[in-house]
TORLUM-358107 format. One record per residue: x, y, z of N, C-alpha, C, O, CB in turn. Coordinates in steps of 0.05 Angstrom, whole numbers, padded with zeros to 5 digits, always signed. Atoms other than C-alpha are relative to their C-alpha. Glycine has a CB too. Example, Ala and Ser with C-alpha at 12.3 -4.5 7.8 and 13.67 -1.06 7.14 Angstrom:
BEGIN
+00018-00024+00000+00246-00090+00156+00018+00024+00000+00039+00024+00013-00020+00001+00025
-00016-00024-00001+00273-00021+00143-00015+00022+00014-00005+00044+00018+00009+00009-00029
***
This chain:
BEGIN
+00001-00029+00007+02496+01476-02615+00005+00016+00025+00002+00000+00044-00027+00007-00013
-00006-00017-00018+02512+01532-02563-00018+00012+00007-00030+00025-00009+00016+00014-00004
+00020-00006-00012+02469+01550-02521+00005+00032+00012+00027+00042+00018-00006-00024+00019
-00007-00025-00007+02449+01622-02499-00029-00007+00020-00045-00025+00021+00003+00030-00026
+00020-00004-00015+02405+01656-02443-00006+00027-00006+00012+00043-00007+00003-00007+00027
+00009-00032+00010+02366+01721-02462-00021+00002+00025-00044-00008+00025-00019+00005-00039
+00019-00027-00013+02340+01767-02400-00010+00021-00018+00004+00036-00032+00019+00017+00022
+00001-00022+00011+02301+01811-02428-00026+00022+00018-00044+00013+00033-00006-00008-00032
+00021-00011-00009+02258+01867-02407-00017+00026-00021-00010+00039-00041+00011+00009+00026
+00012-00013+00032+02200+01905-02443+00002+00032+00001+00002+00043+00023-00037-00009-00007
-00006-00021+00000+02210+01971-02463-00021+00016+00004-00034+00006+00023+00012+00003-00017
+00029-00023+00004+02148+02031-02471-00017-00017-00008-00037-00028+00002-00001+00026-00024
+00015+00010+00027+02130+02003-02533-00013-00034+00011-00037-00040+00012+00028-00002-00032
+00011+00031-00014+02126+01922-02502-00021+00014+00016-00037+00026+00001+00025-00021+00022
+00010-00001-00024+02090+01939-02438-00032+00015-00025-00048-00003-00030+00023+00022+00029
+00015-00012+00019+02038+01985-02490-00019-00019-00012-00044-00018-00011+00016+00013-00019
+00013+00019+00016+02024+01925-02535+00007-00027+00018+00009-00047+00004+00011+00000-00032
+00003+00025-00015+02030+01870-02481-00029-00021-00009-00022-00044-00005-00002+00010+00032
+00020+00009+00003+01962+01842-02501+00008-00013-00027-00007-00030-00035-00020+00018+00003
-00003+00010+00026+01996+01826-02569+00033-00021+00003+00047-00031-00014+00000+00030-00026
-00025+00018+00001+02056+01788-02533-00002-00029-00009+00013-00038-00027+00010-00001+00027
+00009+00030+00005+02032+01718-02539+00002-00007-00030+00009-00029-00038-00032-00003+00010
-00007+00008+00043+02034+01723-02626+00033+00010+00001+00053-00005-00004-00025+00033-00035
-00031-00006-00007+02099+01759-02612+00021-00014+00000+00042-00016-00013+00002+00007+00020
-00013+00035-00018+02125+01702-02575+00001-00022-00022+00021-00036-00022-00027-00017+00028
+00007+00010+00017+02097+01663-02635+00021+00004-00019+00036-00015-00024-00022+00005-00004
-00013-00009+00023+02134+01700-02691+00020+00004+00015+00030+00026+00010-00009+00023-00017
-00044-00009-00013+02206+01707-02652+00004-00040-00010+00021-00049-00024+00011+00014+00066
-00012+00026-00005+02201+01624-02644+00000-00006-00026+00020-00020-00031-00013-00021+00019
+00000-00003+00022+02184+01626-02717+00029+00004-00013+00044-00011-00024-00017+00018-00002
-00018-00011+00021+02232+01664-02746+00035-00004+00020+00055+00002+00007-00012+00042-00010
-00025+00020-00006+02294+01632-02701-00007-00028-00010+00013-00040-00001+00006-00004+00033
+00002+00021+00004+02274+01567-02726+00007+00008-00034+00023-00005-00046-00026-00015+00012
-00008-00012+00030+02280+01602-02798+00033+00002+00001+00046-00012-00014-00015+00035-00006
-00029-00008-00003+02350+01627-02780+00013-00031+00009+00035-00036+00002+00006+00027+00026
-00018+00025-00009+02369+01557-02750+00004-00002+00028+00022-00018+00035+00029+00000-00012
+00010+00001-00031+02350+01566-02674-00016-00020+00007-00033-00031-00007-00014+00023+00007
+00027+00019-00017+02314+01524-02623-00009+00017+00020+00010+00015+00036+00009-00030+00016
+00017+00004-00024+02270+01554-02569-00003-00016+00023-00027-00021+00029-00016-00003-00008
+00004+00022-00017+02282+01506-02513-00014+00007+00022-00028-00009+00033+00022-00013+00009
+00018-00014-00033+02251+01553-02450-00007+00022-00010+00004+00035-00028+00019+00009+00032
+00003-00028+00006+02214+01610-02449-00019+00003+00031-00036-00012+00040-00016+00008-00034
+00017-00003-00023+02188+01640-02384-00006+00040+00004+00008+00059+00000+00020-00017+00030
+00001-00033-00010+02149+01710-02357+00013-00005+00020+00012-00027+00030-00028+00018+00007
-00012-00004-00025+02186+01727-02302-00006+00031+00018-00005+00054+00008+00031-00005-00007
-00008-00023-00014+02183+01775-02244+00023+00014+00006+00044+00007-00004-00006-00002+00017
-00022-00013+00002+02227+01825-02224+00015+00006-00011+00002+00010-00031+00009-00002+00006
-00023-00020+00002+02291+01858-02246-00006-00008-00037-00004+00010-00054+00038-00011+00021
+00005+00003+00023+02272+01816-02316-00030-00008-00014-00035-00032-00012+00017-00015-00003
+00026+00014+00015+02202+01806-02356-00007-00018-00015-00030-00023-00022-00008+00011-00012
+00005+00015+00013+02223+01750-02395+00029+00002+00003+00045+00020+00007-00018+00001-00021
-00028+00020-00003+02282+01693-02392-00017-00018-00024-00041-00021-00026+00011-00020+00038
-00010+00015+00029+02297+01651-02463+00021-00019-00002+00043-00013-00012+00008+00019-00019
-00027+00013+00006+02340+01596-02463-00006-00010-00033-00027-00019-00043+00008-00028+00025
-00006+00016+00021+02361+01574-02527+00018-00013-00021+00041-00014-00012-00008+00007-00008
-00033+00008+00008+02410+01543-02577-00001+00006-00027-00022+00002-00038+00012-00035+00005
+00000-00010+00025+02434+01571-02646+00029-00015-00007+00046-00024+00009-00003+00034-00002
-00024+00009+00008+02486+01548-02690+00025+00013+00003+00045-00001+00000-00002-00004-00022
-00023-00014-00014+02536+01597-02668-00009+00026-00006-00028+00034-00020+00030-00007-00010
+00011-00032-00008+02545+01674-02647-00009+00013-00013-00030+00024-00006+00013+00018+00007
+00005-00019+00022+02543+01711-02709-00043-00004-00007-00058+00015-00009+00026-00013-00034
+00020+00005+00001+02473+01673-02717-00017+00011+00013-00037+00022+00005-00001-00017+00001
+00018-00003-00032+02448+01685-02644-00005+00030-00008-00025+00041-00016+00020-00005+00038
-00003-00036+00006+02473+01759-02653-00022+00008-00024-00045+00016-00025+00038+00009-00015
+00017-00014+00026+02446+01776-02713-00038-00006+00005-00056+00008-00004+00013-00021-00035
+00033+00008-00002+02373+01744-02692-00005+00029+00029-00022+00047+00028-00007-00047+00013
-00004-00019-00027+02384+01789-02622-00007+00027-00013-00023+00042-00001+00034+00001+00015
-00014-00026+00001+02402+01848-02659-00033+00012-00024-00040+00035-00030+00043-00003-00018
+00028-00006+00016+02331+01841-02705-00016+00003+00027-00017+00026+00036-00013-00028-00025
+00003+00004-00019+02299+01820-02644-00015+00037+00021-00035+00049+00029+00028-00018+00004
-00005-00034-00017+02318+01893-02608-00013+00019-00020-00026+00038-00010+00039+00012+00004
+00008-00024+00017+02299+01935-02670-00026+00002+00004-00036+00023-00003+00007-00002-00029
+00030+00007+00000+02229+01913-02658-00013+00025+00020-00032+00040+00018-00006-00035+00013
+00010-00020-00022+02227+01955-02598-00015-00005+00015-00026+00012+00028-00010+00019-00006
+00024+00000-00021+02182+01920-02559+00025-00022+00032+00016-00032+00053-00041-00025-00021
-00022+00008-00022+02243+01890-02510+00028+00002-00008+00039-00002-00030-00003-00028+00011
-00034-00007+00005+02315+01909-02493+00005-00033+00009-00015-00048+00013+00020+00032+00025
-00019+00023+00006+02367+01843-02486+00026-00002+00020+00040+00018+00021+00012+00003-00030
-00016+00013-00019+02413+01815-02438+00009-00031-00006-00003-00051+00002-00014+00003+00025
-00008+00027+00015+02452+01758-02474+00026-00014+00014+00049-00004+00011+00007+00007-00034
-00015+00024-00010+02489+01699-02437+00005-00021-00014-00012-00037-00021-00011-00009+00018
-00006+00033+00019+02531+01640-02477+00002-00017+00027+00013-00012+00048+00037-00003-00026
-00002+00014-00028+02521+01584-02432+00004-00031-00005-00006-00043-00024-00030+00006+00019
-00003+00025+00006+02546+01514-02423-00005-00017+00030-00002-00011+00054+00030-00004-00013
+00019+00013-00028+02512+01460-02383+00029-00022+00011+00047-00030-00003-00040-00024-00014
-00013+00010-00011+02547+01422-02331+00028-00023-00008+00050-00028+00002-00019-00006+00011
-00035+00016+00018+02588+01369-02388+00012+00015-00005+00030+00022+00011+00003-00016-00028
-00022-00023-00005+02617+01421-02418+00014+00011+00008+00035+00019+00000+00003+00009+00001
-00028-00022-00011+02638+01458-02368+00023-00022+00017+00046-00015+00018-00014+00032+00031
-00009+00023+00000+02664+01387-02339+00033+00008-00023+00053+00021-00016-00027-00023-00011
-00013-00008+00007+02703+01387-02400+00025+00020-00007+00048+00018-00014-00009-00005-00002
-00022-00027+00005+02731+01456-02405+00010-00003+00030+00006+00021+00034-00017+00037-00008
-00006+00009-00019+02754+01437-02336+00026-00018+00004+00046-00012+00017-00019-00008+00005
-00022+00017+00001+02795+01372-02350+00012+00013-00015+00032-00001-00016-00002-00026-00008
-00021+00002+00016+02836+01415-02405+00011+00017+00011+00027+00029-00002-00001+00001-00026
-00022-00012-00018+02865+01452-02352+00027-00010+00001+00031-00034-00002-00008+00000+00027
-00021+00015+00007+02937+01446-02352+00000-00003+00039+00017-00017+00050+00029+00018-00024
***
């Protein structure tokens, strides 16, 4: 499946209800696993971002569309990376002409 990376950082509203991130966190891994997502990382982070997400969905329209619920929520904006690990990019490599 295709893997993505989501920077995100929290908005008013996040930072406000931070104390309720942890169920949050809960119900996002939830409801991508509903849609057909995996959860493989999830980290707080310092600086420039408050939270990094790797994960893998069955393709964009999927990812997107979970992203795009995700954001309405209002409690973090989105910074979305498609990302391929070292075979892959291997691959996309040898089909150089």
């Amino acid at each position: 499946m295709p893997r993505y990376i989501a920077l995100m950082k929290l908005t008013e509203q996040g930072i406000k209800n931070i104390k309720n991130a942890p169920q949050r966190l809960e119900e996002a891994v939830a409801g991508m696993e509903k849609m057909g997502g995996k959860m493989l990382e999830f980290y707080a982070t310092m600086g420039e971002y408050d939270y990094v997400a790797v994960s893998d969905w069955p393709d964009d329209d999927t990812a997107m569309t979970f992203l795009l619920m995700l954001g309405s929520l209002g409690n973090v904006r989105t910074t979305t990376l498609k990302a391929w690990d070292a075979q892959q990019f291997g691959g996309l490599i040898q089909k150089m002409p």
